[in-house]
N, C-alpha and C positions, 0 to 999 in steps of 0.2 A: 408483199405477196411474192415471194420466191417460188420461181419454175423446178420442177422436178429435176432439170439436171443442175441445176445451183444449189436443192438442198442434197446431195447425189454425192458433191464436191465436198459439201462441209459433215457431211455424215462422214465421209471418209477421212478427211484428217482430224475430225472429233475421236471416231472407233481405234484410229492408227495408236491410239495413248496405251489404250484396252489391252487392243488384241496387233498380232504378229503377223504381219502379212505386206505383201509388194504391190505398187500400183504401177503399172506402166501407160503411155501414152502414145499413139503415132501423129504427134506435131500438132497436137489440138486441145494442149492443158488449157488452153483459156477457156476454152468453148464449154469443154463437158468439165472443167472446172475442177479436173482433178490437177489444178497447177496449187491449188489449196492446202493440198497432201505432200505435194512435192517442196513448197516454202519450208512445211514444218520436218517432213521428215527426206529431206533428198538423200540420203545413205540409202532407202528403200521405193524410190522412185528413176524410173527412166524414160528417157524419150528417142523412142525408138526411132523416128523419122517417118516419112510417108512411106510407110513399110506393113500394110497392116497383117497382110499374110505371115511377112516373119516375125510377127509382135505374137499372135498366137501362139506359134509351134515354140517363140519363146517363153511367153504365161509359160505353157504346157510343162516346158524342161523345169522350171522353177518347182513349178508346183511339186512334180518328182520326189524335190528335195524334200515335201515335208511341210512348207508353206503357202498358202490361199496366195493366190496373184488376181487382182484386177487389172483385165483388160480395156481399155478406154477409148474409143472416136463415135465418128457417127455412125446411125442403123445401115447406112448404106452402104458404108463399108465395111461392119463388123459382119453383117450376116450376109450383104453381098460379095464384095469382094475378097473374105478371109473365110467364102464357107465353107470349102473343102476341107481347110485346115483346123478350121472349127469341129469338122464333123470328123476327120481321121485321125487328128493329132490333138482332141480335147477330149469330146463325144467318146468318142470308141473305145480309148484306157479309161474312160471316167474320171479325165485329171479333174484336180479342185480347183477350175479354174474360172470365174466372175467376169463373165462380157457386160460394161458398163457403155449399152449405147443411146447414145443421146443422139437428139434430131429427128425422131422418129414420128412420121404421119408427117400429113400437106400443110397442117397446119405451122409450120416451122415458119411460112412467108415463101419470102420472093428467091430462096435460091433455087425452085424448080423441077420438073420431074425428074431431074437425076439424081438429087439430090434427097427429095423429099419418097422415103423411104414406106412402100405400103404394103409388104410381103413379108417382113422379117419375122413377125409372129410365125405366120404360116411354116417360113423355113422352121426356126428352132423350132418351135414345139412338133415335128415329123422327125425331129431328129432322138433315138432312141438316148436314154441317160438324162437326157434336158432339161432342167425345168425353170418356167419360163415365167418372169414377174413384171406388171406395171402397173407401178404404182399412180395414185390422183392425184396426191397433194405433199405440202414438207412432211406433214406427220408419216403419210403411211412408205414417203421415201427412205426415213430412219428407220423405218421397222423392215423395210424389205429389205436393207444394206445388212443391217443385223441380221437378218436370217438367211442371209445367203453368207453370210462368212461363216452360220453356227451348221449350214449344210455342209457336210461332204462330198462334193461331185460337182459338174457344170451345171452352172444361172446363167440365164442372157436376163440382164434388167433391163427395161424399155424406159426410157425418158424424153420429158418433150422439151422443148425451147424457150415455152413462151410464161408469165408468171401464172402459177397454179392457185384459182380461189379455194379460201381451205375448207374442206371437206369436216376434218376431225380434231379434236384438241386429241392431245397426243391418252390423259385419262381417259378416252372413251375411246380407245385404237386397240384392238388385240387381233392384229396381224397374228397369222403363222400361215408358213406354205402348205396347200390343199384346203385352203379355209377361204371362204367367200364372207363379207361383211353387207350387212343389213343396214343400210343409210337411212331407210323409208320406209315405214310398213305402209303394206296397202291390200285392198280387196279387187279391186278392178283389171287390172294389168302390171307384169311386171315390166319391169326398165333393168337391163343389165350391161353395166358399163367398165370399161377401163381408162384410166389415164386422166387425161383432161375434159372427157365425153361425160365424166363421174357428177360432175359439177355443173356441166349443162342439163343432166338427166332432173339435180335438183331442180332447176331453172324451169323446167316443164313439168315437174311433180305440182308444183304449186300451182303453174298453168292450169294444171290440168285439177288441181283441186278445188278450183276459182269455179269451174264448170262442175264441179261434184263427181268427178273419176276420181276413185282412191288409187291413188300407182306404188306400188311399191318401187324403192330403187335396191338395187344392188349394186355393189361393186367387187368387181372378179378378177382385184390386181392378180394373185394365183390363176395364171391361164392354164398353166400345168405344172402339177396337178392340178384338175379344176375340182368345185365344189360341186360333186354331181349328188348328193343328197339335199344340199340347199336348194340348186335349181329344181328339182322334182318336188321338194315342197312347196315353194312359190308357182310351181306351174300348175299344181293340185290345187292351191288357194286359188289364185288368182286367172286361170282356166285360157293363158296367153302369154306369150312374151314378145318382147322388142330387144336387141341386142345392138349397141349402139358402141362404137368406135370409130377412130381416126388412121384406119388400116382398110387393105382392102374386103372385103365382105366375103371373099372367097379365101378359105383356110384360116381367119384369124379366130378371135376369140367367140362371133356369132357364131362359127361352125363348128368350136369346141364343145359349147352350148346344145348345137343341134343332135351331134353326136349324141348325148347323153339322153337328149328328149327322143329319138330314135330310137334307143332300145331301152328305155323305162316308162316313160311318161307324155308321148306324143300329144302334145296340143299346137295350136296354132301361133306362128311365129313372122313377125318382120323383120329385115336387117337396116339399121341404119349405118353407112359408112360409106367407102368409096366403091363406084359401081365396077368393079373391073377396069378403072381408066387412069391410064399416070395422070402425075400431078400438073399443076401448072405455075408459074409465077403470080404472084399478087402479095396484099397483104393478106395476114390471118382472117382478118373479118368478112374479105372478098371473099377468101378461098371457103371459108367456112358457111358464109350463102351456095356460092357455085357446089358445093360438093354436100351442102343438104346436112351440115352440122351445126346444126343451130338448134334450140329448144323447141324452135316454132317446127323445126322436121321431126324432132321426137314425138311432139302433141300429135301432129298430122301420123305419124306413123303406128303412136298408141291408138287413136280413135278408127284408123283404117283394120289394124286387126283385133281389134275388141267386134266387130260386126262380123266377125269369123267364129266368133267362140261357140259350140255344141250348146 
């Protein structure tokens, strides 16, 4: 069971054969595993040092030239500590330039609120040009890495740490950006998830269908562009939603969601994620009790706004 930023790694020196393009890193190739790329092809790899600010504005000059550049560390330094340069010297010219951040949500473990990254949605996708992808599982990581290299313009990819249960075989995956995928049809309530919350949503779709709720799940690795025709038809069927993630609940992908139920299709909605609160140390499994990401908070959160519905 490989985690999203391990198949992240190996998409990227698989695609490197393909297609033309640079990977850079600031002193973290093991981690987000783009040291994978750099073994095979080092003429096209660097390690910039703990430099992540000048690792962008350098993606950026590259790109100039004519070739896609992957940028590489973790969420809290890609969209914290480099977002200025993210957003003047990426964003702004619409260089072609792929932020691959790994580590992102509480669920990472014990290194902690500084570390444990729960805003970085919210940043990128407010940032004009952007478009912003997290994937579940290995399969739909290969397909998001492919489609941000076949885009022209800035991708921030979101990836988590920890191993991803799989979602999709890869024949039943059709990925494209602004496209929303259908994991679960259902009549009762939808479940709409990203990342590794994808996989727990199944976890409570069966819960929940042990009690006789039909849930439907989504998955919304496309944050932006979102799927706002999908979600309008699942909230017309299913007359409710739950948006579930490992980000904080303000600006991530619940409120991309909201937005669109706002001025199309207003029905009744709960957020599962982080409440507004940094992170803390533990393991995953602690953290994911304390912070209400568990299947058993999806159930409780489907069944609390389904007694909302019109």
């Amino acid at each position: 069971m490989l985690s999203t930023r391990e198949a992240y790694g190996q998409a990227l020196a698989e695609m490197g054969e393909k297609y033309d393009f640079y990977v850079l890193d600031a002193d973290l190739s093991k981690a987000t595993q783009t040291v994978l790329f750099a073994k095979k092809f080092p003429e096209r790899f660097m390690n910039m040092g703990i430099a992540e600010s000048n690792m962008m504005d350098f993606a950026a000059g590259i790109s100039t030239c004519g070739i896609p550049v992957f940028a590489s560390t973790f969420a809290a330094f890609a969209a914290g500590r480099a977002y200025d340069q993210i957003r003047n010297g990426i964003a702004y010219p619409n260089c072609n330039v792929k932020i691959g951040a790994t580590h992102g949500g509480v669920l990472i473990g014990a290194d902690g609120g500084s570390h444990q990254c729960i805003e970085d949605i919210a940043l990128m996708r407010a940032i004009p040009n952007m478009t912003v992808l997290c994937p579940c599982d290995e399969a739909e990581t290969y397909a998001c890495v492919q489609a941000a290299l076949e885009h022209e313009g800035p991708v921030y990819l979101r990836f988590g740490r920890l191993g991803s249960p799989k979602v999709y075989e890869e024949e039943n995956l059709d990925f494209a950006i602004g496209k929303g995928q259908v994991v679960c049809e259902g009549t009762d309530v939808t479940l709409i998830a990203i990342g590794d919350m994808v996989s727990k949503c199944c976890e409570a779709q069966r819960a929940l269908e042990a009690e006789g709720i039909h849930a439907a799940v989504l998955d919304m690795a496309s944050i932006k562009p979102i799927d706002g025709e999908l979600i309008c038809e699942f909230a017309k069927k299913t007359g409710c939603i739950v948006t579930v993630e490992d980000h904080n609940v303000m600006g991530g992908m619940g409120s991309a969601v909201a937005e669109v139920l706002a001025k199309n299709c207003p029905v009744p909605m709960e957020f599962v994620g982080i409440q507004d609160q940094f992170g803390c140390s533990g393991t995953p499994e602690d953290l994911a009790e304390h912070y209400g990401l568990t299947a058993a908070a999806i159930v409780r959160a489907a069944k609390k706004i389904m007694e909302k519905k019109g």
